[in-house]
C-alpha positions in Angstrom: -20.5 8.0 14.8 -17.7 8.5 12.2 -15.9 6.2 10.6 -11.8 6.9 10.0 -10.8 4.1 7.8 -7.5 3.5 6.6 -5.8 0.6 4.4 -2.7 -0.9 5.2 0.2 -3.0 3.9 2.9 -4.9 5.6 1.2 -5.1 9.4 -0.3 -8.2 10.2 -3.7 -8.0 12.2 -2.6 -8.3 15.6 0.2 -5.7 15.0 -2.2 -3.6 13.8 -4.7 -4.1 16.6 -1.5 -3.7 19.0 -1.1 -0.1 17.9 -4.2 0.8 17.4 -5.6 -0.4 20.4 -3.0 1.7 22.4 -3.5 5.2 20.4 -7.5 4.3 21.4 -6.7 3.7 25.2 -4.5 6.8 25.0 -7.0 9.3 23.6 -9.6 9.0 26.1 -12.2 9.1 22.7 -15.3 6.6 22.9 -13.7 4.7 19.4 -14.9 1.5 18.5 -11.7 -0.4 16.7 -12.5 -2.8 13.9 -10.4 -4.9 11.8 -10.3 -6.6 8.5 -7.6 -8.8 6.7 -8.1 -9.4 3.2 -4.9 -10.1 1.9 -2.5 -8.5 1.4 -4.6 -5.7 3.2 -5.3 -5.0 7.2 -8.1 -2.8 6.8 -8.7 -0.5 10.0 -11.7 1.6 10.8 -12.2 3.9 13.9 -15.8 4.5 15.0 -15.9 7.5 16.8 -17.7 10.9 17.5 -18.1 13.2 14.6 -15.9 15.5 16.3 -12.7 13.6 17.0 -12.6 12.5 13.6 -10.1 14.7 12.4 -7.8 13.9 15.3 -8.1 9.9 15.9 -7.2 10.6 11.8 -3.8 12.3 12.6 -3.5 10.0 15.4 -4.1 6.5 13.3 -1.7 8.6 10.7 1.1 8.7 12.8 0.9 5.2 14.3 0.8 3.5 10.9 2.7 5.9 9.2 4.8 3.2 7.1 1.5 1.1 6.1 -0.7 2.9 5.0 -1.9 2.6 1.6 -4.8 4.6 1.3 -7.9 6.3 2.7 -10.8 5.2 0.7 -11.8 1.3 0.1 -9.2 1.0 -2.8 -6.8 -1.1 -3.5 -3.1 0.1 -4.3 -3.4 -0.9 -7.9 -6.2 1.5 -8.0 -4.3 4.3 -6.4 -1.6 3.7 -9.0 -4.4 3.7 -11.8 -5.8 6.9 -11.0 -2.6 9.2 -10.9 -1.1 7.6 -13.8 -4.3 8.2 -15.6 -4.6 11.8 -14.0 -1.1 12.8 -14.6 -0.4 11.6 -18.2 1.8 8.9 -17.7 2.9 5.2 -19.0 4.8 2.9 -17.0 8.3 1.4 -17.9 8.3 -2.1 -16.5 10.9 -4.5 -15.5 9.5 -6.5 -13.7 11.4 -9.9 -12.7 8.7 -11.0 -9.9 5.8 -11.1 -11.2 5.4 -12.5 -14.6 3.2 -9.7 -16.0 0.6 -9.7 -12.8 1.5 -6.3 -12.5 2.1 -4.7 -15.9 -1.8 -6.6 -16.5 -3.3 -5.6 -13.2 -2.4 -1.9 -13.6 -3.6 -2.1 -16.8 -6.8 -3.1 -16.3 -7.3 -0.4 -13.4 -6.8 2.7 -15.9 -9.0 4.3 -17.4 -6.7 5.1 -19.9 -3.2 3.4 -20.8 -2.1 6.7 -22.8 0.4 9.4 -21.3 3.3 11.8 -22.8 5.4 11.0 -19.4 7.0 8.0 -18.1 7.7 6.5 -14.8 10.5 3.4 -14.2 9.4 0.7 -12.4 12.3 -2.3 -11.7 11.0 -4.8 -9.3 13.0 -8.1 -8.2 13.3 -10.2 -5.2 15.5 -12.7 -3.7 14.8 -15.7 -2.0 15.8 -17.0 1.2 15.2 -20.4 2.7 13.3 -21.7 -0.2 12.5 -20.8 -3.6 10.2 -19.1 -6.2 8.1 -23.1 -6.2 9.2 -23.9 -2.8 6.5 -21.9 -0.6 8.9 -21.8 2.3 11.2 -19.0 3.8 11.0 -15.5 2.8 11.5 -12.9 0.0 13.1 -9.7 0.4 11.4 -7.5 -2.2 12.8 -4.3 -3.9 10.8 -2.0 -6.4 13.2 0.9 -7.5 11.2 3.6 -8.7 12.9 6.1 -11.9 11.7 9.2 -13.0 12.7 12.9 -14.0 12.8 13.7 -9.9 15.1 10.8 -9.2 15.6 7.2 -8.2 14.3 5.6 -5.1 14.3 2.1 -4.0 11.4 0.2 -1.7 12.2 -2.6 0.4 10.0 -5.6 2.3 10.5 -9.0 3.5 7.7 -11.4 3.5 6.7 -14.5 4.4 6.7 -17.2 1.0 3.7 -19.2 2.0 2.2 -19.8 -1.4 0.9 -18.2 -4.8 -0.9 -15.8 -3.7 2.6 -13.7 -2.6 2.2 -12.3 -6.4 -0.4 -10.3 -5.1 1.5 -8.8 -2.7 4.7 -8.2 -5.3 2.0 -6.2 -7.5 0.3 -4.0 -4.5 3.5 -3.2 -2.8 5.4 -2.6 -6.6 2.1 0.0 -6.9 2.1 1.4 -3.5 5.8 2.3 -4.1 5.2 3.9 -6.9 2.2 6.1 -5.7 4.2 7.0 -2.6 7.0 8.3 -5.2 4.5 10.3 -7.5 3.1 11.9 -4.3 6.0 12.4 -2.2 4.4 10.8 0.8 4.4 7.6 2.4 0.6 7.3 1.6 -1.6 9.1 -0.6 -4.7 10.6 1.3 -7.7 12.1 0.1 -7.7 16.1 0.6 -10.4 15.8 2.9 -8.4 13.5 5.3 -4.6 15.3 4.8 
């Protein structure tokens, strides 16, 4: 067997499990589904014969097209680390959600913090049926990524259930950055593309 694993954000488990269990009916392939959720992750991996690999890949690809975050056991953050650190560049924060979680975080993921380029990074929110202390209702994120190419904005609503939320404001502000620098919605490996 081969695995196929692929990180996601913004799916909860049993969405995830919804799709994937229907591409798995659908491809007549013996694949063996398996799910994790580590927040804010849904991790997904396929067991299956060496040589559907490539396809259940582009299959799973498809499916989760707006989710996923990565191909290897990393972390968004991560991601973000490694092209910054690859291409030469510094980030320009304004950050307004997460008090420094995410300046800090990408931070400590580089291997270096030095670059001649720079890439804009605004990220707010707004909250709707409760507040930033509250834990109730939900916050509409937006991460509005700036650089020499252009400007685009990243949306998601999520649930505000407690602290931990921040975590999600710094993986999804990194994600939408690394889908900017790559010009995908998710940054696979060579191998996997």
């Amino acid at each position: 067997m081969t695995a196929v694993f692929r990180r996601t954000l913004g799916l909860i488990e049993a969405d995830a499990a919804a799709l994937v269990d229907e591409l798995v009916r659908d491809s007549g392939v013996p694949v063996k589904p398996a799910y994790r959720w580590h927040y804010p992750y849904v991790d997904i991996r396929l067991g299956c014969p060496p040589e559907s690999a490539d396809v259940m890949a582009k299959r799973l690809d498809t499916a989760l097209a707006d989710h996923v975050v990565t191909d290897r056991d990393r972390t968004a953050v991560q991601e973000l680390a490694l092209l910054l650190d690859e291409r030469g560049l510094v980030l320009d924060i304004d950050d307004q959600l997460t008090g420094g979680v995410l300046a800090a975080e990408v931070t400590r993921a580089r291997r270096s913090g030095e670059g001649s380029g720079s890439l804009g990074v605004s990220l707010s929110g707004v909250w709707r049926g409760g507040g930033r202390t509250t834990y109730t209702g939900t916050v509409a994120i937006t991460c509005v990524v700036r650089d020499e190419t252009g400007e685009r904005a990243h949306t998601s609503t999520v649930p505000h259930r407690g602290a931990e939320v921040t975590t999600y404001f710094t993986e999804f502000a990194a994600w939408s950055l690394t889908r900017h620098l790559t010009g995908r919605a998710h940054p696979l490996t060579e191998e996997s593309a």
